[in-house]
N, C-alpha and C positions, 0 to 999 in steps of 0.2 A: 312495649314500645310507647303507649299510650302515658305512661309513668316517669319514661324518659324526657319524653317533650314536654310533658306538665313542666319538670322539675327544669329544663333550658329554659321552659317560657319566663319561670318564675325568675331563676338565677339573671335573666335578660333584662326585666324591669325592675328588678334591684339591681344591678348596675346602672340602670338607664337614671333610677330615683337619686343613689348617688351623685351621680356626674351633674343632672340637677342643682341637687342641693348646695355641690363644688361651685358651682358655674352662679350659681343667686348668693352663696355666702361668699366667693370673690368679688361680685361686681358692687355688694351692700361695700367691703371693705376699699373697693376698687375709689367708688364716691366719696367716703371719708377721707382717704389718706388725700385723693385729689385736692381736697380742696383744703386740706393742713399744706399741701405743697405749693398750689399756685400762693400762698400766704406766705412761704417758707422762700422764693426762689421767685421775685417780682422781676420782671423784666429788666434789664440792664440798659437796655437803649429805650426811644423813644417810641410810642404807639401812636402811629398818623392812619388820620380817617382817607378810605379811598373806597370807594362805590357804597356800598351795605353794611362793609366791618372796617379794621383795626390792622396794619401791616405793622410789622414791631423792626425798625431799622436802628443798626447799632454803628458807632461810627467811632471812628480815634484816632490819632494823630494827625500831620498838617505834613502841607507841600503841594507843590505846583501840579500833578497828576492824583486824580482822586481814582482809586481802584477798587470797582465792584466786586462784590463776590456773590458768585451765583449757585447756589447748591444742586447735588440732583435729587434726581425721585426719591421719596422716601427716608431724606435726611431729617431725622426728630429735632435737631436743634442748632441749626446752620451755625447759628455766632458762638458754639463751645467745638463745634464740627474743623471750622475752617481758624481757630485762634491759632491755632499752631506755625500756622503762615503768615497770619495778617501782622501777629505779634512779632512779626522777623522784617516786617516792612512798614509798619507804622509811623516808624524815628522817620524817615523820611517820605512820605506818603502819607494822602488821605486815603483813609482806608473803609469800606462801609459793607454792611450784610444789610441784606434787604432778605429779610423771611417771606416767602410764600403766603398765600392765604394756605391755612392749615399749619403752616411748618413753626416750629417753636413757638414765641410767645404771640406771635400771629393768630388772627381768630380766622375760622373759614369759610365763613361768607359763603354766600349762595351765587356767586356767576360761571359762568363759562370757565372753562380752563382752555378756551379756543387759544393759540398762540397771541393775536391780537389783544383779547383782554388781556391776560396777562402779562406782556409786556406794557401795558396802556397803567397795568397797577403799578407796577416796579417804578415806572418815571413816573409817575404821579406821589410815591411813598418818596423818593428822591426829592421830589420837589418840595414836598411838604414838608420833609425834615430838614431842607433849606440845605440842601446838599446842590452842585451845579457842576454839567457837563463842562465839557468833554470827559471823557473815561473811557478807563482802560477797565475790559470785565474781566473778570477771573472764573467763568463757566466747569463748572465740574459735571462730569458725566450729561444727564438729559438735559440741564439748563444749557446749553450750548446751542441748544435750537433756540432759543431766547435771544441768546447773546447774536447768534447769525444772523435772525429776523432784525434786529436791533439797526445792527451795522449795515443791513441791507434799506429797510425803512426812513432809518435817519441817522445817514453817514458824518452829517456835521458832530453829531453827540457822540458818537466811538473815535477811539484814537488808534486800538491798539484792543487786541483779545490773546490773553495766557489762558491757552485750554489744559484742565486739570483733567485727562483723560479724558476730552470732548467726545458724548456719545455724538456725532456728526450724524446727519440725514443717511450718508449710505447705508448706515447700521442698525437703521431700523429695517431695512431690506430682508436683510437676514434674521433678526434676534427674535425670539419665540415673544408674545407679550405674555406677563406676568398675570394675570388675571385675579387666577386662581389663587397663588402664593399671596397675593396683597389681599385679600380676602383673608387670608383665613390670618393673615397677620394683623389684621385690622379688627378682628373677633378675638383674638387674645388681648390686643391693647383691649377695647371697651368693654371688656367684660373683667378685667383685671387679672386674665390667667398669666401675661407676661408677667406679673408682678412673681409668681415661683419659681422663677428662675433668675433670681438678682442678679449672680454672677456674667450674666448675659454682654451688660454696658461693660463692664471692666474688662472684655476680652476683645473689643475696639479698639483699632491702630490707635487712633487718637490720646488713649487711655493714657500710655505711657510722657505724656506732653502735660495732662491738665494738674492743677493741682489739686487738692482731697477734695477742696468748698464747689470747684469746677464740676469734679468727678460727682457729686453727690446730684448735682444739680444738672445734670446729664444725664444719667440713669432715671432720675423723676420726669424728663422731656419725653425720654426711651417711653417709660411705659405706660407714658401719659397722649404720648403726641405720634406714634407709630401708625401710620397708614390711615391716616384722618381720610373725613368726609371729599373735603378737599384734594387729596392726595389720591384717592382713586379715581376723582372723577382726573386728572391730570391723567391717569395710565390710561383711561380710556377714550383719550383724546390724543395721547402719542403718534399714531401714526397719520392720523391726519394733519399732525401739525406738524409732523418731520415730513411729508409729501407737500405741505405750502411751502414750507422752507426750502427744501430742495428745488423745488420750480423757479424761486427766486433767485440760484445761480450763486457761485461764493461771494461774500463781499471781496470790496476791494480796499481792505484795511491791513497792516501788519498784523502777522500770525504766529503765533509760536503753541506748539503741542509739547507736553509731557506725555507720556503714555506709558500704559501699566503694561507689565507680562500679559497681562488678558487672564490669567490664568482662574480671577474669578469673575470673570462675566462671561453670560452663554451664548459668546462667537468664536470661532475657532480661529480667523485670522484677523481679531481686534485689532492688532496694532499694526497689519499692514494695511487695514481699511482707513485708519485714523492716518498715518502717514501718504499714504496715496492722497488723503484729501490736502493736507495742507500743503503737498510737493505742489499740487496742483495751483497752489493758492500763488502758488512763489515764496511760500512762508517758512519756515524752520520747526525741528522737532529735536527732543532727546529721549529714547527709549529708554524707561526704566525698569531695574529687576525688582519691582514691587505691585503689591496689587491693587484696587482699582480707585484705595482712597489715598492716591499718589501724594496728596498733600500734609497726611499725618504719616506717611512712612517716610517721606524726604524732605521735611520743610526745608532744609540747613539748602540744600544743591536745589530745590526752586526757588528758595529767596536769594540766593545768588546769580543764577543766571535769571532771575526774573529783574533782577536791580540789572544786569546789563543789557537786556530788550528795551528797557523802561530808559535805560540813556541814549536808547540811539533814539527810537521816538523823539525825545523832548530835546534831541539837537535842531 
């Protein structure tokens, strides 16, 4: 018996020395390639100073309604995430992604992810990259507590809100938080384990939209920029900042919902919590048979009913 458990203990810290040695020669490889890539794949739009760091806002085309686009949790590279849409509404629209601290070429700074700061960053990156209200925002998933504190704070500055499957306050009621899952997905990125599994980025809705130089430079955001510093303190800040937001009552701006089957996010009746909110709002919806990154499975039918929201506004 004595012979058996030697031989488990040993067999136990040879693998333990292994997974080690995996884990120090990923992360040595992890720093290299990083920084051949931030050289390889510089920021596309502008880096504006706002409290401690660096907000990276990217912006394109012209027109009388400037349309924010707001990511949700967890997004590695908002302006290749969201080009599928903006690129269907640009010709006529200003268009702009404002990155999170943490999220794509954004740095992530050391403040609060309380709802207030971060909105206080968003119109302040806005402002510095010389971009100006009023706006329509384009909230995807947990930015939509952003966009409601927004409309509710400073209703002169909102015109109009296109939720991309808006996680809404009610739905933090129900939804488990991620905790855990963002952890350990946040120790594969900095340790470079996400790097052996390349094929990972190209099997994103979005994939099928970008082009190669796109696609390359997406995949380097992926396993570079997934579940930052920043990005968790944001999850562990969700529910208190979907319980302010909720206190605050709907705004009273025009609404329009997209919404996904639900079928991957873990709430069981997603899209009648998301529709109950905006019935209530007085505002409009359309149920989609797609899943929760509604804007790369159907840019073609949101940028079209999104151009006819967007006219009756600006009557």
């Amino acid at each position: 018996m004595k012979t058996i458990l030697s031989i488990i203990k040993w067999i136990s810290l040879g693998l333990l020395a292994l997974l080690l040695v995996l884990i120090a020669g990923s992360s040595l490889n992890h720093v290299v390639q990083t920084a051949r890539e931030e050289a390889t794949y510089p920021p596309p739009g502008e880096l504006v100073p706002v409290n401690d760091h660096r907000l990276h806002v990217y912006a394109e085309g012209d027109g009388d309604l400037t349309l924010v686009f707001m990511s949700g949790s967890g997004t590695a590279a908002p302006v290749l995430d969201f080009r599928p849409l903006y690129g269907r509404l640009s010709d006529d629209y200003r268009t702009v992604v404002v990155e999170r601290a943490g999220y794509g070429w954004s740095e992530n700074g050391g403040t609060s992810r309380d709802i207030d700061t971060v909105l206080s960053e968003t119109r302040r990156a806005l402002t510095s990259a010389g971009e100006s209200g009023p706006y329509v925002l384009l909230p995807h998933s947990m930015s939509a507590l952003e966009a409601l504190h927004w409309a509710n704070a400073y209703p002169d500055e909102v015109t109009g809100i296109i939720g991309l499957d808006p996680a809404v306050p009610p739905v933090y009621e129900v939804m488990p938080m991620p905790r855990l899952t963002a952890s350990v997905a946040a120790f594969t990125s900095r340790t470079g384990l996400l790097r052996l599994v390349p094929s990972i980025c190209r099997e994103a809705p979005v994939a099928e939209h970008l082009t190669e130089a796109d696609m390359e430079a997406y995949c380097s955001m992926m396993v570079r920029r997934t579940m930052t510093s920043a990005m968790l303190a944001e999850v562990d800040m969700i529910q208190a900042n979907a319980e302010r937001v909720a206190g605050e009552g709907i705004p009273n701006v025009p609404l329009f919902f997209f919404i996904s089957n639900g079928d991957d996010v873990p709430v069981e009746n997603w899209g009648e919590i998301l529709a109950d909110y905006v019935e209530a709002a007085g505002g409009e919806y359309h149920m989609l048979d797609v899943g929760h990154f509604v804007h790369n499975e159907a840019p073609d039918l949101i940028a079209a009913e999104s151009r006819a929201f967007l006219q009756q506004i600006e009557r």
